[in-house]
mmCIF file of the C-alpha atoms, coordinates in Angstrom:
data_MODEL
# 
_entry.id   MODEL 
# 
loop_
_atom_site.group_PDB 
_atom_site.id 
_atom_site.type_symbol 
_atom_site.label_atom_id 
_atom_site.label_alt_id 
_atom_site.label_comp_id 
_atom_site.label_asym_id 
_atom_site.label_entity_id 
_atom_site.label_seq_id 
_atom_site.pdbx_PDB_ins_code 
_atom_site.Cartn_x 
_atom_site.Cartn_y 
_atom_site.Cartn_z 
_atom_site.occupancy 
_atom_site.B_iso_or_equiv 
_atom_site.pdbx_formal_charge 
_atom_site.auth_seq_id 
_atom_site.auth_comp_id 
_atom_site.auth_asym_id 
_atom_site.auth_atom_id 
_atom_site.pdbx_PDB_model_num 
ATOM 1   C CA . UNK A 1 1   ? 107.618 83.031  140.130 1.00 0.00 ? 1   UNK A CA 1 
ATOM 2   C CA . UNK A 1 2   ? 109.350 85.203  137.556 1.00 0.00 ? 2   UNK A CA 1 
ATOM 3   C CA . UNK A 1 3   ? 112.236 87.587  138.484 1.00 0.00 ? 3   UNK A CA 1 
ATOM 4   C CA . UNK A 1 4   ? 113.119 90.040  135.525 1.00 0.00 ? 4   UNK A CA 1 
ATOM 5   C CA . UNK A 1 5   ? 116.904 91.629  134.897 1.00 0.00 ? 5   UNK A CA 1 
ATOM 6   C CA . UNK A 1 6   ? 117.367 94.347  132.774 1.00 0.00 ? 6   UNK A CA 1 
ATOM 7   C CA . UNK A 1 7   ? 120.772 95.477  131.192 1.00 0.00 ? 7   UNK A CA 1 
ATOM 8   C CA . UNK A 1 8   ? 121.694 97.862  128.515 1.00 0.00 ? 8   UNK A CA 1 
ATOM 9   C CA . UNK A 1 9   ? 121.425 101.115 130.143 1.00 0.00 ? 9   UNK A CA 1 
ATOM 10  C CA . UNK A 1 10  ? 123.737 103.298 129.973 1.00 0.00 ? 10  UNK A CA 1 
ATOM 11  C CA . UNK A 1 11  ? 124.846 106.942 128.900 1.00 0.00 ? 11  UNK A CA 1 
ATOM 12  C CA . UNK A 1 12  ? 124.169 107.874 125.171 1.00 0.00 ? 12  UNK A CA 1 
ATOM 13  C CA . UNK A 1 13  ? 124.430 111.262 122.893 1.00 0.00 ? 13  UNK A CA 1 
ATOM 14  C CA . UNK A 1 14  ? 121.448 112.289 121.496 1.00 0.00 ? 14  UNK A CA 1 
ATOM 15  C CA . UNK A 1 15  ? 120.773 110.805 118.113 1.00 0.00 ? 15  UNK A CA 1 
ATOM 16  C CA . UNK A 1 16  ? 122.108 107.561 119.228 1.00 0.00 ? 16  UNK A CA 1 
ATOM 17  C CA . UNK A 1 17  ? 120.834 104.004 120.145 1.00 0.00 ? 17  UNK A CA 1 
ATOM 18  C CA . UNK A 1 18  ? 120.867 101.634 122.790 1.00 0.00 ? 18  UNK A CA 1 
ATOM 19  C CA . UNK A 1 19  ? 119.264 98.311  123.265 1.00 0.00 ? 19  UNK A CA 1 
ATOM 20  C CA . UNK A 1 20  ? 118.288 97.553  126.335 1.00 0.00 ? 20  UNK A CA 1 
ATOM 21  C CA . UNK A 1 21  ? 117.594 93.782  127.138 1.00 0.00 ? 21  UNK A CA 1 
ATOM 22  C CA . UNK A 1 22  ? 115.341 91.920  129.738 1.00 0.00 ? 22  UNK A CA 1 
ATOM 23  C CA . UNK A 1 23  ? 116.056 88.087  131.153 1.00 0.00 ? 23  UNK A CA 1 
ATOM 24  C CA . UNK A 1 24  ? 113.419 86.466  133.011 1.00 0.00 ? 24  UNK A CA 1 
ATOM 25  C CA . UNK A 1 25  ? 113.839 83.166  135.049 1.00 0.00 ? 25  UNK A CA 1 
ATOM 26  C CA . UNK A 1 26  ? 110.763 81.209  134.502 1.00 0.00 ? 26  UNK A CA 1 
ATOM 27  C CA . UNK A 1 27  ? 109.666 79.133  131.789 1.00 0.00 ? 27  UNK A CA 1 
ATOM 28  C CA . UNK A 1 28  ? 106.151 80.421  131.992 1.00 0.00 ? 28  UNK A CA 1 
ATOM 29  C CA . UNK A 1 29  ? 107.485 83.495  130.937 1.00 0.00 ? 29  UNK A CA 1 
ATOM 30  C CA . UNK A 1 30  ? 106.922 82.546  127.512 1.00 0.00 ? 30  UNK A CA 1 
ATOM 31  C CA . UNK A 1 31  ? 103.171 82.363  128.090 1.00 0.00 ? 31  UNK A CA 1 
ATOM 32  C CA . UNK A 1 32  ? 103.265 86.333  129.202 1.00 0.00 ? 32  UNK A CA 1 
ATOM 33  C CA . UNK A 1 33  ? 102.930 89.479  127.590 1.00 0.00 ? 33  UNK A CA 1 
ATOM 34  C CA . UNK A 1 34  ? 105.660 91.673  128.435 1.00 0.00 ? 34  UNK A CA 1 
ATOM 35  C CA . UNK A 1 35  ? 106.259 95.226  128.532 1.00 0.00 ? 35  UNK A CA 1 
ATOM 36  C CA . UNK A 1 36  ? 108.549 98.066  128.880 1.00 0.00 ? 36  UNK A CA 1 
ATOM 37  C CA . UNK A 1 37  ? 107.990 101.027 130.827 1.00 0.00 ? 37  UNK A CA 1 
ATOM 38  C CA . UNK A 1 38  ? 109.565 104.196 131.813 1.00 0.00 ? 38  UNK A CA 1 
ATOM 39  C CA . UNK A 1 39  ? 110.134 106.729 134.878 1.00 0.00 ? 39  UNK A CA 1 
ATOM 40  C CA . UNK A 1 40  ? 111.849 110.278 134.204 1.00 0.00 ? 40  UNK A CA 1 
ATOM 41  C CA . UNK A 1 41  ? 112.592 111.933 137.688 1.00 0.00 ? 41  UNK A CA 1 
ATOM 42  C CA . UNK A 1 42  ? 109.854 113.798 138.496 1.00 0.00 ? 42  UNK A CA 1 
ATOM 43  C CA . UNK A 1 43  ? 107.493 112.326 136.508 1.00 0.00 ? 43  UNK A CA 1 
ATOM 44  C CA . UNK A 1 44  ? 105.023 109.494 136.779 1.00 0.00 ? 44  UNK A CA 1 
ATOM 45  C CA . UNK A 1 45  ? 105.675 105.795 135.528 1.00 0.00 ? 45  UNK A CA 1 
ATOM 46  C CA . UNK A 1 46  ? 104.856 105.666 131.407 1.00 0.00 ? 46  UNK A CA 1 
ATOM 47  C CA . UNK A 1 47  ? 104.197 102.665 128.971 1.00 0.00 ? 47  UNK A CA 1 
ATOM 48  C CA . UNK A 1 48  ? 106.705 102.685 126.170 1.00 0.00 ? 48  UNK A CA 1 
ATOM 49  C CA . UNK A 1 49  ? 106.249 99.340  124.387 1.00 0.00 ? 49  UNK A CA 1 
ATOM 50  C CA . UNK A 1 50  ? 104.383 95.877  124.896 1.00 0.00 ? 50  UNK A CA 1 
ATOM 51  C CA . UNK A 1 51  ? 104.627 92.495  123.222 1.00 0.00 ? 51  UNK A CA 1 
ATOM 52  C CA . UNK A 1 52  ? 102.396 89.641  123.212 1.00 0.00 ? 52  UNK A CA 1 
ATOM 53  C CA . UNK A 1 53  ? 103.460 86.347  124.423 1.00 0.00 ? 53  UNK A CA 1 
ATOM 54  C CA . UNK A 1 54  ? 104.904 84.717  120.976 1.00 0.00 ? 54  UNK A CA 1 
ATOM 55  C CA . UNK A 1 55  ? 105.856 88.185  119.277 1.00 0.00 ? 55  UNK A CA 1 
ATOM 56  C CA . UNK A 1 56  ? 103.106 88.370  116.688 1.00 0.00 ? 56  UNK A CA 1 
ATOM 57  C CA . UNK A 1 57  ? 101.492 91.583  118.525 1.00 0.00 ? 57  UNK A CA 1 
ATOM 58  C CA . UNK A 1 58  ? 103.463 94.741  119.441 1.00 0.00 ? 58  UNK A CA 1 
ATOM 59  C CA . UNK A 1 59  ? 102.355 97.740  120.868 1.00 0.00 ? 59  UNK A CA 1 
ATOM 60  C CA . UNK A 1 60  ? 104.158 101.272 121.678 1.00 0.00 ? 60  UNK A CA 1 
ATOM 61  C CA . UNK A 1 61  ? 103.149 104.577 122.972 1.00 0.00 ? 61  UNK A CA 1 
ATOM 62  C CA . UNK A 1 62  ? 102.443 107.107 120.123 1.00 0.00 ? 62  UNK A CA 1 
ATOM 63  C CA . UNK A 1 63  ? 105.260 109.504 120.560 1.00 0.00 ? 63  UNK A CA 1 
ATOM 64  C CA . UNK A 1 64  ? 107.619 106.368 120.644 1.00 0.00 ? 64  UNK A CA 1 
ATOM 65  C CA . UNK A 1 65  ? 106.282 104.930 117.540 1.00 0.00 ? 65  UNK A CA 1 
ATOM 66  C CA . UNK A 1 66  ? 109.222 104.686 114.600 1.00 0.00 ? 66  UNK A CA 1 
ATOM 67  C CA . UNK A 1 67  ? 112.385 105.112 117.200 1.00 0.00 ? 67  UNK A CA 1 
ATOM 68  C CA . UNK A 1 68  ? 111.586 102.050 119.555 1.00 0.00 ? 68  UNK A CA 1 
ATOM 69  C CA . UNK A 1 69  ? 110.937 98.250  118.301 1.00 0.00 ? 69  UNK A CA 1 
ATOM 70  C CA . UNK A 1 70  ? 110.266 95.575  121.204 1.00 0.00 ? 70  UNK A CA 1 
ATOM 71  C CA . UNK A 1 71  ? 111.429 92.053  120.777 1.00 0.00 ? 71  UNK A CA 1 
ATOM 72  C CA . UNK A 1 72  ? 111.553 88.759  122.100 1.00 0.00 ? 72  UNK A CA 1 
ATOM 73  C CA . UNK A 1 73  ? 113.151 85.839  122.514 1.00 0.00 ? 73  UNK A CA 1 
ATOM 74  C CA . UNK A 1 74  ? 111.766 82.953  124.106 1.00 0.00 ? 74  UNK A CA 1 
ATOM 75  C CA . UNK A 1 75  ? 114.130 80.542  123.571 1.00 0.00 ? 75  UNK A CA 1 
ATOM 76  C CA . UNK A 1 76  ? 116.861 82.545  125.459 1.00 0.00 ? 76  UNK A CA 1 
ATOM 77  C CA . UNK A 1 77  ? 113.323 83.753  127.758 1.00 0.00 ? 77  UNK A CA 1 
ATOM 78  C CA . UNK A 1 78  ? 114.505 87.324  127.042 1.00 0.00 ? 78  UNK A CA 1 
ATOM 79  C CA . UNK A 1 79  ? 112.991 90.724  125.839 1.00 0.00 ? 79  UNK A CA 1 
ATOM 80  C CA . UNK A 1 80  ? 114.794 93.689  124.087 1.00 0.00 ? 80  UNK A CA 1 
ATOM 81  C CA . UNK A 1 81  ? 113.943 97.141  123.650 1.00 0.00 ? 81  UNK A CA 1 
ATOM 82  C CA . UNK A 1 82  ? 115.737 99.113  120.630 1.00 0.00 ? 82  UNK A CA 1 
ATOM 83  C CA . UNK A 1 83  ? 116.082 102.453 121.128 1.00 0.00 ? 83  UNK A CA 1 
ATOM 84  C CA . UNK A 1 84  ? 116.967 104.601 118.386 1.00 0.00 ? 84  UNK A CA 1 
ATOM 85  C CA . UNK A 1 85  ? 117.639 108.512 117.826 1.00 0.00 ? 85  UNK A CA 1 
ATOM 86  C CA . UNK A 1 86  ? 117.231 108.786 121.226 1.00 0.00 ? 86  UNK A CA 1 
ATOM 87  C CA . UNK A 1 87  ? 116.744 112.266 122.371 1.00 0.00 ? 87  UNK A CA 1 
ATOM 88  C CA . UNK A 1 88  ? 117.300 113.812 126.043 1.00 0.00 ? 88  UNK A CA 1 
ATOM 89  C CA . UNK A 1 89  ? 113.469 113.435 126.749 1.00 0.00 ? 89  UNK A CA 1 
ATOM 90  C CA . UNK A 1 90  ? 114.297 109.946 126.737 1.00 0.00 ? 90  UNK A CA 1 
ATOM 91  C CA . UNK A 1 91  ? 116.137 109.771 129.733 1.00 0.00 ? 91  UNK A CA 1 
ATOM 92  C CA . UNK A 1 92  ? 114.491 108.096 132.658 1.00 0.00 ? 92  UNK A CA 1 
ATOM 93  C CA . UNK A 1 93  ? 114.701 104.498 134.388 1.00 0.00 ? 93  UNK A CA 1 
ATOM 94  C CA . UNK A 1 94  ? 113.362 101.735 131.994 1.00 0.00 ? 94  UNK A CA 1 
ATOM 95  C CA . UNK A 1 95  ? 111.513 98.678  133.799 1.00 0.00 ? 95  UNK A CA 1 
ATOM 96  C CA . UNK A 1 96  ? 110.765 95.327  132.107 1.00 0.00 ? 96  UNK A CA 1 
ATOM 97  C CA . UNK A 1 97  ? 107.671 93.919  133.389 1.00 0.00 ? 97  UNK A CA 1 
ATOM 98  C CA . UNK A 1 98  ? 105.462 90.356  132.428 1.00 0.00 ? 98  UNK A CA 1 
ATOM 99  C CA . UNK A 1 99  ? 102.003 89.824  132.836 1.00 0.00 ? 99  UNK A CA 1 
ATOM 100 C CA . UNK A 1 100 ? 101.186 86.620  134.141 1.00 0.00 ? 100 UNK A CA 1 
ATOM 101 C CA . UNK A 1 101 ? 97.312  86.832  133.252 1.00 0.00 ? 101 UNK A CA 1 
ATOM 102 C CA . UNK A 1 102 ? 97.873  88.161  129.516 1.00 0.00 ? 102 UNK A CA 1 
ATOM 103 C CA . UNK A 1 103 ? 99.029  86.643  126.608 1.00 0.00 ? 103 UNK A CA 1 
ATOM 104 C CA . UNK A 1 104 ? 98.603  89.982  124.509 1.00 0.00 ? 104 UNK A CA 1 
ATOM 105 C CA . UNK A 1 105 ? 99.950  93.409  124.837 1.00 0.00 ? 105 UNK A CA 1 
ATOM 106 C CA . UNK A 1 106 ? 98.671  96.293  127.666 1.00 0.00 ? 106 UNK A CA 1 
ATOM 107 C CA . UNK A 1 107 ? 99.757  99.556  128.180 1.00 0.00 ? 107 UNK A CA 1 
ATOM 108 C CA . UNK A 1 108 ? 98.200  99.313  132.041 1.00 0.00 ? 108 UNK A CA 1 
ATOM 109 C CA . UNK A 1 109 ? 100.966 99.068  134.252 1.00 0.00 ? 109 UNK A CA 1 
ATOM 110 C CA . UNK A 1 110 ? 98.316  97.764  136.946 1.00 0.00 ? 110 UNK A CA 1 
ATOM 111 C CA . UNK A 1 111 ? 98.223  94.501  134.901 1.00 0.00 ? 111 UNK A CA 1 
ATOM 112 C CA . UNK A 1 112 ? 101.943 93.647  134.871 1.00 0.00 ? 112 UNK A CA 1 
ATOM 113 C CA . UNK A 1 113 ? 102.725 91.501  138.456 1.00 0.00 ? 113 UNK A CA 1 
ATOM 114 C CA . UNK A 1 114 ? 106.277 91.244  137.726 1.00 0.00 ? 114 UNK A CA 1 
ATOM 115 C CA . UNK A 1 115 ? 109.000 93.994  137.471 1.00 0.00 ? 115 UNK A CA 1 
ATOM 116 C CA . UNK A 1 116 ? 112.719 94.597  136.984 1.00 0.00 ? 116 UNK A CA 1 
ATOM 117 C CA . UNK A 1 117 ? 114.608 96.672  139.213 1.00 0.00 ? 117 UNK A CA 1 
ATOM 118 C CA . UNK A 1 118 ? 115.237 99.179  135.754 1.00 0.00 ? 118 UNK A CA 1 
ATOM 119 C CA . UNK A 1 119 ? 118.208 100.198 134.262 1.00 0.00 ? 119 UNK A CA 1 
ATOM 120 C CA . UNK A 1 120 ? 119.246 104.107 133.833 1.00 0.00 ? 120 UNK A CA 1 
ATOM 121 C CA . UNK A 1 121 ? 118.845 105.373 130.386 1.00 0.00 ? 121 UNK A CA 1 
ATOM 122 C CA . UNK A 1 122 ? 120.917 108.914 130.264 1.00 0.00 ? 122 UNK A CA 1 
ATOM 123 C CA . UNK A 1 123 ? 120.523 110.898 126.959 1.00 0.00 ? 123 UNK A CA 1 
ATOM 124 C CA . UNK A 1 124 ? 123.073 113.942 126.973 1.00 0.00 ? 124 UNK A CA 1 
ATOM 125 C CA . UNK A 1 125 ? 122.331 117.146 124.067 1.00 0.00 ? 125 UNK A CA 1 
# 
């Protein structure tokens, strides 16, 4: 069993950065690709970034490519998401989530099995 925390949120103006961060419980969660994924109200849940299980593969969605990095940290079994020039479109909830039956990176949400409860990203103009 995994259970995923997220922290980092928060409220930011645009043009800044935040860096959200993801502990798992779970030493099998350094076998797992992990991911980060967002929901703006309104809108449906979107992929923003995905690592493989020892860091040498990352993976973002296109219009995220250049602000965002994804990181990891196995020995402290913990994931980060750097956000830079963040811009009001970037507001939404950000969920961490593992895959238990990858070890490389997916932009599916159906193939994550775990999930954080998210943490509120709020980007003000």
């Amino acid at each position: 069993q995994v259970q995923l925390i997220e922290s980092g949120g928060g409220l930011v103006q645009a043009g800044g950065s935040l860096r959200l961060s993801c502990a798992a419980s779970g030493r099998t969660f350094n076998s797992y690709a992990m991911g980060w994924f967002r929901q703006a109200p309104g809108k449906e849940r979107e992929f923003v970034a995905a690592i493989s299980w020892n860091g040498g593969s990352t993976s973002y969605a296109d219009s995220l490519k250049g602000r965002f990095t994804i990181s990891r940290d196995n020995a402290k079994i913990t994931i980060y998401l750097q956000m830079n020039s963040l811009k009001p479109e970037d507001t939404a909830v950000y969920y961490c989530a593992a895959a238990s039956s990858l070890m490389f990176t997916s932009s599916r949400s159906d193939q994550y099995d775990y999930w954080g409860q998210g943490t509120q990203v709020t980007v003000s103009s």
